[in-house]
DRENDO-1510 file (C-alpha; in Angstrom, 1 decimal, always signed):
<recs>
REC; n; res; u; v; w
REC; 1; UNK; +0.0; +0.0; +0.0 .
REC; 2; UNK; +2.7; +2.6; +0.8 .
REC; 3; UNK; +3.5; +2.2; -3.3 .
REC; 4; UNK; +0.4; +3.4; -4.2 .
REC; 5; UNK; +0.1; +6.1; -1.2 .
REC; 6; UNK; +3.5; +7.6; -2.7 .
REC; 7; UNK; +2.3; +7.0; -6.2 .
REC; 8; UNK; -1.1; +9.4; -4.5 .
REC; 9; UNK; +1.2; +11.9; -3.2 .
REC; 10; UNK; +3.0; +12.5; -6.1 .
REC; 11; UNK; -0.2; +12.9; -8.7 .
REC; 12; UNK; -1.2; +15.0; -6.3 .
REC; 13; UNK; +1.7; +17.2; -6.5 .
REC; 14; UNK; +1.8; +17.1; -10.1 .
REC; 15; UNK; -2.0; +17.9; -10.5 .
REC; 16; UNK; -1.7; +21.2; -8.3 .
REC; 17; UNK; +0.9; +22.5; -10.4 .
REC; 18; UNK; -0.5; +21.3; -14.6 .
REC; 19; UNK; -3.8; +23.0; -12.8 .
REC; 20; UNK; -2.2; +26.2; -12.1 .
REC; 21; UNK; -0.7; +26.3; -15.3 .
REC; 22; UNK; -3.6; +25.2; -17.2 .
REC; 23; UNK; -6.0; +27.3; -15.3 .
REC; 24; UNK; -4.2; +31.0; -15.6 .
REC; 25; UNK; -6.4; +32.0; -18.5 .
REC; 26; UNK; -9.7; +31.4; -16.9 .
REC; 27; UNK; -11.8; +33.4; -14.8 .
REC; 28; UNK; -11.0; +34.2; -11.1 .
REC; 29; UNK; -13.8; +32.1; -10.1 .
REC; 30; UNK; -13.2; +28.9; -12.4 .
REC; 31; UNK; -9.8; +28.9; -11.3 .
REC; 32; UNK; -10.5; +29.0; -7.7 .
REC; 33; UNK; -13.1; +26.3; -8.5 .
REC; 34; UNK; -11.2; +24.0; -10.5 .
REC; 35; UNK; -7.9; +23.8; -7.4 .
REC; 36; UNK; -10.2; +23.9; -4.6 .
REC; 37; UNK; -12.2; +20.9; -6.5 .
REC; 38; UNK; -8.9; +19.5; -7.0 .
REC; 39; UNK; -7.6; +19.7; -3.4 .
REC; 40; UNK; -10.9; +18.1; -2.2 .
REC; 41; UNK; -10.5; +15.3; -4.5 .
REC; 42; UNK; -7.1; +14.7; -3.3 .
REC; 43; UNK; -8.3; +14.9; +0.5 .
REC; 44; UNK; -11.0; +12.2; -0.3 .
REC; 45; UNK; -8.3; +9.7; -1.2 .
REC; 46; UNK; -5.9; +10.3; +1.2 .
REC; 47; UNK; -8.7; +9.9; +4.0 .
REC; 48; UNK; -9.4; +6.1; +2.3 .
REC; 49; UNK; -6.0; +5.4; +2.6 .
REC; 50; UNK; -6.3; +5.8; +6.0 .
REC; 51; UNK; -9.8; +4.2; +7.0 .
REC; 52; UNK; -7.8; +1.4; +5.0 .
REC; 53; UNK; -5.0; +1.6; +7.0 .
REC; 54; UNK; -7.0; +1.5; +10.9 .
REC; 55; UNK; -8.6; -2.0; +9.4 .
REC; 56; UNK; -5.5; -3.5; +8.1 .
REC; 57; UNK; -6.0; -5.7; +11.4 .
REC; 58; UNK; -9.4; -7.0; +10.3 .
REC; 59; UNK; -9.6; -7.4; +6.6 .
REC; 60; UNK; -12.1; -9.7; +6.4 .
REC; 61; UNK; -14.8; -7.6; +8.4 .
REC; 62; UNK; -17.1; -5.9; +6.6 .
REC; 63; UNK; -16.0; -2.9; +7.4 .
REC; 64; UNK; -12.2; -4.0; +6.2 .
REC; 65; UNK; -13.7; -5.2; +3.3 .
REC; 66; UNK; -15.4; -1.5; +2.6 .
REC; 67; UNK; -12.4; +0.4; +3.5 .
REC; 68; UNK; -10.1; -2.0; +1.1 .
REC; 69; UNK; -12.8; -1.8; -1.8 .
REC; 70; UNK; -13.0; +1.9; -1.6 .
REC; 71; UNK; -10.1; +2.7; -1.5 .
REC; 72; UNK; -9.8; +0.8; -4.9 .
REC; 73; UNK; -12.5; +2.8; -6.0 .
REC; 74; UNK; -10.9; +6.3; -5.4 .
REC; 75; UNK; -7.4; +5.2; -7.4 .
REC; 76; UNK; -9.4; +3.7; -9.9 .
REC; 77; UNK; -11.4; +6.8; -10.5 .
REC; 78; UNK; -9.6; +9.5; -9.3 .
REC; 79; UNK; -5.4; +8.4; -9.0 .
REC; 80; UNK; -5.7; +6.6; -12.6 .
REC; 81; UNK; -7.2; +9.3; -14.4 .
REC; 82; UNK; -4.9; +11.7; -12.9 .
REC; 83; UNK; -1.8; +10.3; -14.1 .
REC; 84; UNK; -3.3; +10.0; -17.7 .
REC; 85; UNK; -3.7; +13.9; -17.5 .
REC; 86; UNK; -0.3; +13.9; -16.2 .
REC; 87; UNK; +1.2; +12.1; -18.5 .
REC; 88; UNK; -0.6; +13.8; -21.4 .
REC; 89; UNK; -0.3; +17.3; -20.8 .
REC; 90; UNK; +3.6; +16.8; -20.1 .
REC; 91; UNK; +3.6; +15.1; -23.2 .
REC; 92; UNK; +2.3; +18.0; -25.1 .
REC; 93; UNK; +5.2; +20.5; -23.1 .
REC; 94; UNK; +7.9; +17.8; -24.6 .
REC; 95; UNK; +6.2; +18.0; -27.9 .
REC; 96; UNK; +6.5; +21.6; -27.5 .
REC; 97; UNK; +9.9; +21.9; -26.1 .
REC; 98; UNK; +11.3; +24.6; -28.6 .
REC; 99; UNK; +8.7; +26.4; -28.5 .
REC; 100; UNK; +7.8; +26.1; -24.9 .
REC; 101; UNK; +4.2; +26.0; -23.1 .
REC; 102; UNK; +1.8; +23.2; -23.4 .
REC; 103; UNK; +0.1; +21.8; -26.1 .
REC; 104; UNK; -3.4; +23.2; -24.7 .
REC; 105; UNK; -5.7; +20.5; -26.8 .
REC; 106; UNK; -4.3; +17.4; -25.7 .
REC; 107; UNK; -4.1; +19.0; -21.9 .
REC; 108; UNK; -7.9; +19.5; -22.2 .
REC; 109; UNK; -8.7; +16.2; -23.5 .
REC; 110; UNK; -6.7; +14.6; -20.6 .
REC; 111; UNK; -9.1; +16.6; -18.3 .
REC; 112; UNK; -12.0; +15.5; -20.3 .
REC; 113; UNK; -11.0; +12.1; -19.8 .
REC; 114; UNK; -10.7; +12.4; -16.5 .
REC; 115; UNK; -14.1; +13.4; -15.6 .
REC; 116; UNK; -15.4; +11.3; -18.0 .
REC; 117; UNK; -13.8; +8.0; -15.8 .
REC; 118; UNK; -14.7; +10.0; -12.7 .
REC; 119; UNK; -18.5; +10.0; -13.8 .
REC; 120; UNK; -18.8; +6.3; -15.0 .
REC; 121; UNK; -17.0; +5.0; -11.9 .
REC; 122; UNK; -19.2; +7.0; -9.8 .
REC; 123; UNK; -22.7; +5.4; -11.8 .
REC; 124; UNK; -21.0; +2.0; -11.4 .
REC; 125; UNK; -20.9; +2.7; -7.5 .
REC; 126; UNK; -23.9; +4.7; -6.6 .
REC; 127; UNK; -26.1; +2.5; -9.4 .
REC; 128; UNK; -25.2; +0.2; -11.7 .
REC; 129; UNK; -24.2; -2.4; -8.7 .
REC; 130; UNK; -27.3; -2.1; -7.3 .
REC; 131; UNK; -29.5; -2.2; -10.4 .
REC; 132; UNK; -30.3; -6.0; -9.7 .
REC; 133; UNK; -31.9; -7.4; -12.9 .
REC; 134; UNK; -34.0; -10.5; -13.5 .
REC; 135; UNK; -33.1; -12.4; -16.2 .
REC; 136; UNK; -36.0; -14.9; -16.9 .
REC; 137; UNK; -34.8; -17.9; -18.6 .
REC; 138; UNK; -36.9; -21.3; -20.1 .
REC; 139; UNK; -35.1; -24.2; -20.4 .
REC; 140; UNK; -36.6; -27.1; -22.3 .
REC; 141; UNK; -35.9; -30.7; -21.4 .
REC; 142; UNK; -36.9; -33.7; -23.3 .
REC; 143; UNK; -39.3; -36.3; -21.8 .
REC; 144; UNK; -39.4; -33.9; -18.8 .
REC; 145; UNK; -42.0; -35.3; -15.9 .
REC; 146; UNK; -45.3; -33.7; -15.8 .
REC; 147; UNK; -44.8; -32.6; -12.0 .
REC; 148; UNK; -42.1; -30.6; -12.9 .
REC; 149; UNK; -43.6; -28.6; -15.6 .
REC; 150; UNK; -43.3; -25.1; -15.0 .
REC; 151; UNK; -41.0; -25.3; -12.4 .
REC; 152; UNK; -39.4; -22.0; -11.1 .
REC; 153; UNK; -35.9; -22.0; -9.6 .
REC; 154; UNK; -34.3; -18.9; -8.6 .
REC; 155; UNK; -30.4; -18.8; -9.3 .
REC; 156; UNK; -27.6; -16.6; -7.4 .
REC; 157; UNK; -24.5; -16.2; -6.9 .
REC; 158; UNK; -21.3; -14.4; -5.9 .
REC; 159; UNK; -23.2; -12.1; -3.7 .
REC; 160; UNK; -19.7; -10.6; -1.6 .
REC; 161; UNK; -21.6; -9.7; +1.3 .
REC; 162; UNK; -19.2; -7.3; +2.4 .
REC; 163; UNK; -19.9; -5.3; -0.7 .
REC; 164; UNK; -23.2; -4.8; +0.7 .
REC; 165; UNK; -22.2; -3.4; +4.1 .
REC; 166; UNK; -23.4; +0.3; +4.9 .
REC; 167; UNK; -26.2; -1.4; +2.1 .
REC; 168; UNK; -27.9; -3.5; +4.0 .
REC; 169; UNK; -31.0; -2.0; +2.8 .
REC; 170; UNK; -30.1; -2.9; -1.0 .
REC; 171; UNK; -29.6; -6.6; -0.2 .
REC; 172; UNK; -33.2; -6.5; +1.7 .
REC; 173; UNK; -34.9; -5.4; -1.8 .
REC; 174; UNK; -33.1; -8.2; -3.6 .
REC; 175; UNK; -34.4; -10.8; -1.4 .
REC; 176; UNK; -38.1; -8.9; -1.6 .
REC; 177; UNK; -37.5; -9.5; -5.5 .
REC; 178; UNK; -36.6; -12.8; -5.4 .
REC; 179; UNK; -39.7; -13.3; -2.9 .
REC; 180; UNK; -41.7; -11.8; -5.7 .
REC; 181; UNK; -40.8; -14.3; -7.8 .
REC; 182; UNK; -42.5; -17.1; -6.0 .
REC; 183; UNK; -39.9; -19.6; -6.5 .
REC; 184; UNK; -39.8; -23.5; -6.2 .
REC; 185; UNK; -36.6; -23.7; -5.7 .
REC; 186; UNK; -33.9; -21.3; -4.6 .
REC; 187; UNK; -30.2; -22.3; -5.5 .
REC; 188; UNK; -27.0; -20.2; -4.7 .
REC; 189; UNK; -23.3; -21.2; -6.6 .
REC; 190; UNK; -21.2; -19.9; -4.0 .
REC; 191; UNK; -19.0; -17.4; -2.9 .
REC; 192; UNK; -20.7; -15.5; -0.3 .
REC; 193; UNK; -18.0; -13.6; +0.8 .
REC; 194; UNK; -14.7; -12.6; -0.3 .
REC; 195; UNK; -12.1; -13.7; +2.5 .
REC; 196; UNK; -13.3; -14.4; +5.6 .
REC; 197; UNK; -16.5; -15.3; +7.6 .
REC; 198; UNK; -16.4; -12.8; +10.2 .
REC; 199; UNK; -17.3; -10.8; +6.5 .
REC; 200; UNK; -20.8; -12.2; +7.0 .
REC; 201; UNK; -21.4; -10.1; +9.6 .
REC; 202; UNK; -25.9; -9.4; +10.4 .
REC; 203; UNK; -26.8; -10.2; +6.9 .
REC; 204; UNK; -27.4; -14.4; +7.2 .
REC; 205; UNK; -30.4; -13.1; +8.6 .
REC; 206; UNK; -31.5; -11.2; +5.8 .
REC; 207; UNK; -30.6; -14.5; +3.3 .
REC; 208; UNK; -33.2; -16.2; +5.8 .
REC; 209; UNK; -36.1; -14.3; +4.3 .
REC; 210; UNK; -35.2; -15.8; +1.1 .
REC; 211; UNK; -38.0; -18.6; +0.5 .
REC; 212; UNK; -38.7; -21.5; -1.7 .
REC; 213; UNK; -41.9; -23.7; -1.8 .
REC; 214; UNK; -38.6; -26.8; -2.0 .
REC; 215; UNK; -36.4; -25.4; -0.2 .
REC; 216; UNK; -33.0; -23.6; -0.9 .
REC; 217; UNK; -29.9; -25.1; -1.7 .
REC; 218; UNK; -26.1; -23.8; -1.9 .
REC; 219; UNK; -22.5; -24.5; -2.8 .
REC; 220; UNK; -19.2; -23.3; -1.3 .
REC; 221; UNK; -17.2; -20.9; -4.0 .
REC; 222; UNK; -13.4; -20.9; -3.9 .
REC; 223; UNK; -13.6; -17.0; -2.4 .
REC; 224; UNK; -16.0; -19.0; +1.0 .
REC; 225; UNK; -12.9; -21.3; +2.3 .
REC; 226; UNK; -10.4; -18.5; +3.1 .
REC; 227; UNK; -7.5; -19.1; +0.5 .
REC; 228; UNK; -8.0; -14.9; +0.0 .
REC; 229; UNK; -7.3; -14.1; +3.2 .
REC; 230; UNK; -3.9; -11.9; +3.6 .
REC; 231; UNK; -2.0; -15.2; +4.9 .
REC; 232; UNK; -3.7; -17.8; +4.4 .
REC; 233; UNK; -1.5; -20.1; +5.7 .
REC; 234; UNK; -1.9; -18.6; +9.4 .
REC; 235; UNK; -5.3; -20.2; +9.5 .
REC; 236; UNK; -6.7; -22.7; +9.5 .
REC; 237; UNK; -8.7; -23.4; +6.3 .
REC; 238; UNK; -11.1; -26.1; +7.7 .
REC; 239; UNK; -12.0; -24.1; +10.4 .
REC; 240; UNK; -13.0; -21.2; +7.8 .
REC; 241; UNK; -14.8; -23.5; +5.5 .
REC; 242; UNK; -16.9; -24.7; +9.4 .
REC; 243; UNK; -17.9; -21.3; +10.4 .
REC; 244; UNK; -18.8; -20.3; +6.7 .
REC; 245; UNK; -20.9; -23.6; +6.2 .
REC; 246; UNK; -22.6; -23.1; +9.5 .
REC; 247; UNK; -23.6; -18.9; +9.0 .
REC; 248; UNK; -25.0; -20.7; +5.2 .
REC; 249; UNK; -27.4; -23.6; +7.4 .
REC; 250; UNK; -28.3; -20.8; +9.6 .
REC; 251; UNK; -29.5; -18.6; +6.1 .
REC; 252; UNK; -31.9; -21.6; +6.1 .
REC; 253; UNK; -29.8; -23.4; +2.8 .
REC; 254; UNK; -29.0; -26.6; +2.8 .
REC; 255; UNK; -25.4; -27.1; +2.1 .
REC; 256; UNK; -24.6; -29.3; -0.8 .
REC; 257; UNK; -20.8; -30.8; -0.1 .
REC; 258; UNK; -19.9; -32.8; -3.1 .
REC; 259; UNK; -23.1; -34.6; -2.2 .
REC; 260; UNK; -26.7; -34.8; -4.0 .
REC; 261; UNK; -29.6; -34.4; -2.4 .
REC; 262; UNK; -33.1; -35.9; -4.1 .
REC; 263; UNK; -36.1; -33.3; -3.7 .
REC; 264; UNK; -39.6; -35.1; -4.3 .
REC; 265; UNK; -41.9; -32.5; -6.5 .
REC; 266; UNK; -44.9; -34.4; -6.8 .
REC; 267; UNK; -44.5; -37.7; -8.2 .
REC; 268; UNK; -40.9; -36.1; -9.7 .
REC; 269; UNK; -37.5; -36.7; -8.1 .
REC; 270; UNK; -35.2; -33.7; -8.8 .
REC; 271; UNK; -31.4; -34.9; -8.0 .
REC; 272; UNK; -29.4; -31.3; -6.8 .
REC; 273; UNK; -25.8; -32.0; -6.8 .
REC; 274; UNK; -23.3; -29.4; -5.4 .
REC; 275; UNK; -19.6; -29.4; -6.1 .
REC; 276; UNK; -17.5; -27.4; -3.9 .
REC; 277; UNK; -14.4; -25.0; -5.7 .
REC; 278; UNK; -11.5; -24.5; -4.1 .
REC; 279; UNK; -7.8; -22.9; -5.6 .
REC; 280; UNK; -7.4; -19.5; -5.9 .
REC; 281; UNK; -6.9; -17.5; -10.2 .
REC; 282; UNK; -6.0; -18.7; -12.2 .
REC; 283; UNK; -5.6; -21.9; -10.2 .
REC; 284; UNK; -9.2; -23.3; -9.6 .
REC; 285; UNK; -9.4; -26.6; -8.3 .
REC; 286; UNK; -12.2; -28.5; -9.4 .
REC; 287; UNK; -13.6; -31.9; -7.7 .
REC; 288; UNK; -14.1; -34.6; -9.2 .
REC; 289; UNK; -17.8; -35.4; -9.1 .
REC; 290; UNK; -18.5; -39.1; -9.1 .
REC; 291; UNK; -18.8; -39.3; -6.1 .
REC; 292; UNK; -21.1; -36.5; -5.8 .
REC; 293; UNK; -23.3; -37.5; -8.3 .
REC; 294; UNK; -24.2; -41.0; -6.5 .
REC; 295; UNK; -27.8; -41.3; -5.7 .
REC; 296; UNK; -28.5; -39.4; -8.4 .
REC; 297; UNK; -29.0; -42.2; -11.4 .
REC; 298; UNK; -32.6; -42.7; -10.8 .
REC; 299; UNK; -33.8; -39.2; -10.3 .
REC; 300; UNK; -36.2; -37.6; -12.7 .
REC; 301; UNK; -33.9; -34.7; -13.7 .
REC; 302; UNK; -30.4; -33.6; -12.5 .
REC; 303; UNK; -29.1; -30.6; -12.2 .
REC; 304; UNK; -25.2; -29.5; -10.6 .
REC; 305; UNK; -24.6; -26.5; -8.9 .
REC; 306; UNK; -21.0; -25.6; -9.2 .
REC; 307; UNK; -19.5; -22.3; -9.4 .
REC; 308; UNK; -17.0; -22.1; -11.9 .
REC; 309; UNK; -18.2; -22.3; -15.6 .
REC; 310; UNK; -15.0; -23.8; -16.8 .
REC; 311; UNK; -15.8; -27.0; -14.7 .
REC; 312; UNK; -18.5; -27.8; -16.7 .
REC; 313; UNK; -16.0; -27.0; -20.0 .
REC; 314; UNK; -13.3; -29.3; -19.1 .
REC; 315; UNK; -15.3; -32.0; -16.7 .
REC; 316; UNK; -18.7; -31.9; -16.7 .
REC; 317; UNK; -19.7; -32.3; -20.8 .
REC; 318; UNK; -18.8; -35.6; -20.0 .
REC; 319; UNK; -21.3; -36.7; -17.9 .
REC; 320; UNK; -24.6; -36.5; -20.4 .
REC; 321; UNK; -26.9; -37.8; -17.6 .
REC; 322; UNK; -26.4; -34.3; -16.1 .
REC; 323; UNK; -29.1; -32.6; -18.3 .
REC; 324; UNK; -28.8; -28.8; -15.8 .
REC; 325; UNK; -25.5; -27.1; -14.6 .
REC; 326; UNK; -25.5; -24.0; -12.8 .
REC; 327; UNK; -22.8; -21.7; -12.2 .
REC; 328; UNK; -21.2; -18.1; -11.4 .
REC; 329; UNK; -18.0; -16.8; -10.8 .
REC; 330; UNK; -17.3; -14.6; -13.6 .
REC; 331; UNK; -19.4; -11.2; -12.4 .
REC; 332; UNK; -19.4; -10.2; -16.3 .
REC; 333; UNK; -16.5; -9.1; -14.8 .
REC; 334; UNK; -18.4; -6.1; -13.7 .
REC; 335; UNK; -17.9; -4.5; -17.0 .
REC; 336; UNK; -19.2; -5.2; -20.4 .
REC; 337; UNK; -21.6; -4.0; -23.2 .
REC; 338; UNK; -25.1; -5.3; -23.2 .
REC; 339; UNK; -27.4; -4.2; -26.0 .
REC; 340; UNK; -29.5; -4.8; -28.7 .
REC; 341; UNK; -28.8; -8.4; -28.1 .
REC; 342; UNK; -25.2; -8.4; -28.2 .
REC; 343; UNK; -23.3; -8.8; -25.4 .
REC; 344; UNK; -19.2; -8.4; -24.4 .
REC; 345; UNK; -17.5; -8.6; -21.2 .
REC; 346; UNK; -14.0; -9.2; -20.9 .
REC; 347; UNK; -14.5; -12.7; -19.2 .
REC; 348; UNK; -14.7; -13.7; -22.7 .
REC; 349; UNK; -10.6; -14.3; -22.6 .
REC; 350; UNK; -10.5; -16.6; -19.3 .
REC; 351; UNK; -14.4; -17.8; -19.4 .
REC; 352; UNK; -15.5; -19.1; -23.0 .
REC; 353; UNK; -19.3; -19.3; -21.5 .
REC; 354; UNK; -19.2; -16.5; -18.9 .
REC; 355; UNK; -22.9; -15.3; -18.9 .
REC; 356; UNK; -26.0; -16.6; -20.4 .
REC; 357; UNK; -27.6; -20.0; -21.0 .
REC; 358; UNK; -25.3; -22.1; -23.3 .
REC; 359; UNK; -26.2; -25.5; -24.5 .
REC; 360; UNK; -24.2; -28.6; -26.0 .
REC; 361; UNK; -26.2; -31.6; -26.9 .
REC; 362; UNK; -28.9; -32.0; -24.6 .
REC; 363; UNK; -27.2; -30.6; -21.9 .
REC; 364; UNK; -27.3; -26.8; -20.4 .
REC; 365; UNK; -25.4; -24.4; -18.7 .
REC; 366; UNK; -26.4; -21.2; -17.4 .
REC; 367; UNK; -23.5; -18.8; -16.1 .
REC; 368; UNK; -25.2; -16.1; -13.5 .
REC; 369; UNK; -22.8; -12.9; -13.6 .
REC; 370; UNK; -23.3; -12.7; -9.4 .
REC; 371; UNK; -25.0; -10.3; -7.8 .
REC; 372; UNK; -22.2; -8.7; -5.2 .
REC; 373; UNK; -19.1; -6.9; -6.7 .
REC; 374; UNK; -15.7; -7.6; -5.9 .
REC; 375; UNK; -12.0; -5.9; -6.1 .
REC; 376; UNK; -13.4; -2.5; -7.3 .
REC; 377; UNK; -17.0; -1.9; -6.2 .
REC; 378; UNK; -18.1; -0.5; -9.1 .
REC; 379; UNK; -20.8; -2.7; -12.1 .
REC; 380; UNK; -20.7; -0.9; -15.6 .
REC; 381; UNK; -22.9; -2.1; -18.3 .
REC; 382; UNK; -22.9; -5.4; -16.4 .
REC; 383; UNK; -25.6; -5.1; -13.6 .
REC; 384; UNK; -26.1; -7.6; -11.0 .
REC; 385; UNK; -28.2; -10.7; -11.4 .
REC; 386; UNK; -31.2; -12.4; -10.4 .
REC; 387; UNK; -31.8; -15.9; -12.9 .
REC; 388; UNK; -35.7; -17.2; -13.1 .
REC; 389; UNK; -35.2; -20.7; -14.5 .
REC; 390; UNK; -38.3; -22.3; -15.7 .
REC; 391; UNK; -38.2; -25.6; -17.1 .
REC; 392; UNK; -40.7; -26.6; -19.8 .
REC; 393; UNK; -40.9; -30.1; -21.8 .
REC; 394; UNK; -39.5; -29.8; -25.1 .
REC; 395; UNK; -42.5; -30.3; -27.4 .
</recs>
């Protein structure tokens, strides 16, 4: 951190005096303005540096969480930019050298640019991560039972819950939506939190208003068993994976650990398999599921809950009796274009299938892009989701 607090200071610095110069043909009161709005900007950042630095102790808290994730926020949007206008307006004075001065245009531009991140990273954080979204989804299974016609399963995922601390209020709304939605089932693909359980914090009761005429059902992502912890290695893992698993039971989920579990719906037997994730990126360790999948042979339809997408790419395909997998992870990486049908996210280049419903064969995958944020708490063009599955007979 003291990298980037120097790398702060010194944009800072530099800021003040391309301002001054910049700003000594406008108006008395625009110049005034523009430092002053400056010098607050730079005050802002500093003060997350140090709320950052009085929870270094407690990182997995929710409020070490914030702190950290804010303070990503401010470089991103305000310490980035900065050194682009830097770096562009001294660019112009070298181009210029003989001369001497500035090349005025490309200054400006670098300005331009500047507010122009500052604005977008602001929607992302005040808006966009809170626009949850329902995507509503039909997926059509040959010979499927009459009993499980029309039945709706809720699908979430990578909710961070630290990302919703100080936002408690927002995670409330998205239960009330998924409520709304009167599911049968409710299923959840893991990673609750980012590094640690204590990250949980009051909010496993506000998961326990979540409810499912079947119940609700969950798997551990790679982020829930403490490998992202500052050093790992100075706790213990199992004891991490314990209290995590026990604050999901308590949510009212049962906890599928590389186990199936057969829900009756009718005369219908629904097999729900759960494969836990462990490694850390761009290591992902993915189980092997036979074992998880016994019980399962007789069941009406199958479906896996996993949380990485590329386990169903380079595992799961193989196992055709699986007709539904379910999974997360990617967060659109909480950027991307989505319009007039197309859609682009950078996960493209580490996740072939990274958001959508995707099908080989007679087998399906839907990839929910999560509905937390993590690193930078920001969602741009990518806004957080809420999946309605409903499964129909093919005709």
């Amino acid at each position: 951190m003291m990298f980037l607090f120097l790398w702060h200071i010194i944009t800072s610095i530099l800021s003040f005096i391309l301002l001054r110069e910049l700003s000594g043909s406008f108006k008395p009161l625009y110049r005034k303005s523009t430092l002053i709005l400056n010098l607050l900007l730079t005050i802002t950042v500093t003060l997350f540096f140090i709320f950052t630095a009085l929870h270094a102790s407690e990182p997995d808290t929710p409020e070490g969480i914030t702190a950290q994730m804010n303070l990503n926020l401010v470089i991103a949007a305000i310490v980035f930019p900065r050194t682009l206008v830097i770096l562009m307006h001294y660019a112009g004075k070298l181009f210029r050298l003989r001369k001497g001065g500035y090349a005025r245009h490309l200054s400006v531009a670098g300005l331009m640019l500047y507010m122009l991140i500052l604005i977008i990273m602001m929607y992302g954080h005040f808006i966009g991560r809170f626009r949850f979204t329902v995507e509503e989804v039909a997926i059509t299974v040959p010979e499927l039972h009459e009993d499980l016609e029309g039945l709706r399963i809720v699908h979430i995922s990578d909710l961070h819950l630290g990302s919703f601390h100080n936002n408690y209020r927002k995670l409330l709304r998205m239960t009330l939506m998924i409520n709304n939605l009167r599911p049968d089932l409710i299923v959840d693909t893991g990673d609750l939190i980012t590094l640690g359980h204590r990250e949980f914090g009051n909010t496993d009761t506000i998961l326990a208003e979540m409810v499912a005429t079947h119940g609700k059902y969950a798997v551990l992502g790679n982020h829930d068993i403490g490998t992202y912890l500052p050093d790992p290695d100075s706790h213990d893992i199992e004891e991490t994976i314990r209290e995590v698993s026990e604050r999901v039971r308590r949510s009212g989920y049962r906890l599928l650990e590389n186990s199936t579990e057969i829900v009756n719906i009718g005369n219908a037997t629904l097999a729900l398999t759960g494969a836990e994730t462990r490694g850390r990126h761009p290591v992902i360790v993915h189980p092997d599921i036979t074992t998880a999948v016994k019980g399962s042979e007789n069941a009406d339809l199958r479906i896996l809950l996993t949380h990485d997408p590329n386990h169903w790419e380079v595992i799961i395909r193989e196992y055709k009796d699986i007709e539904i997998t379910v999974a997360g992870h990617t967060h659109g990486m909480q950027f991307g274009i989505r319009a007039f049908g197309f859609r682009w996210s950078p996960s493209v280049y580490s996740y072939p299938r990274w958001n959508g419903l995707y099908k080989e064969g007679g087998m399906y995958l839907y990839v929910n892009r999560g509905a937390g944020v993590l690193g930078i708490p920001v969602r741009i063009g990518m806004p957080p989701e809420i999946t309605m599955i409903t499964l129909r007979k093919e005709e």
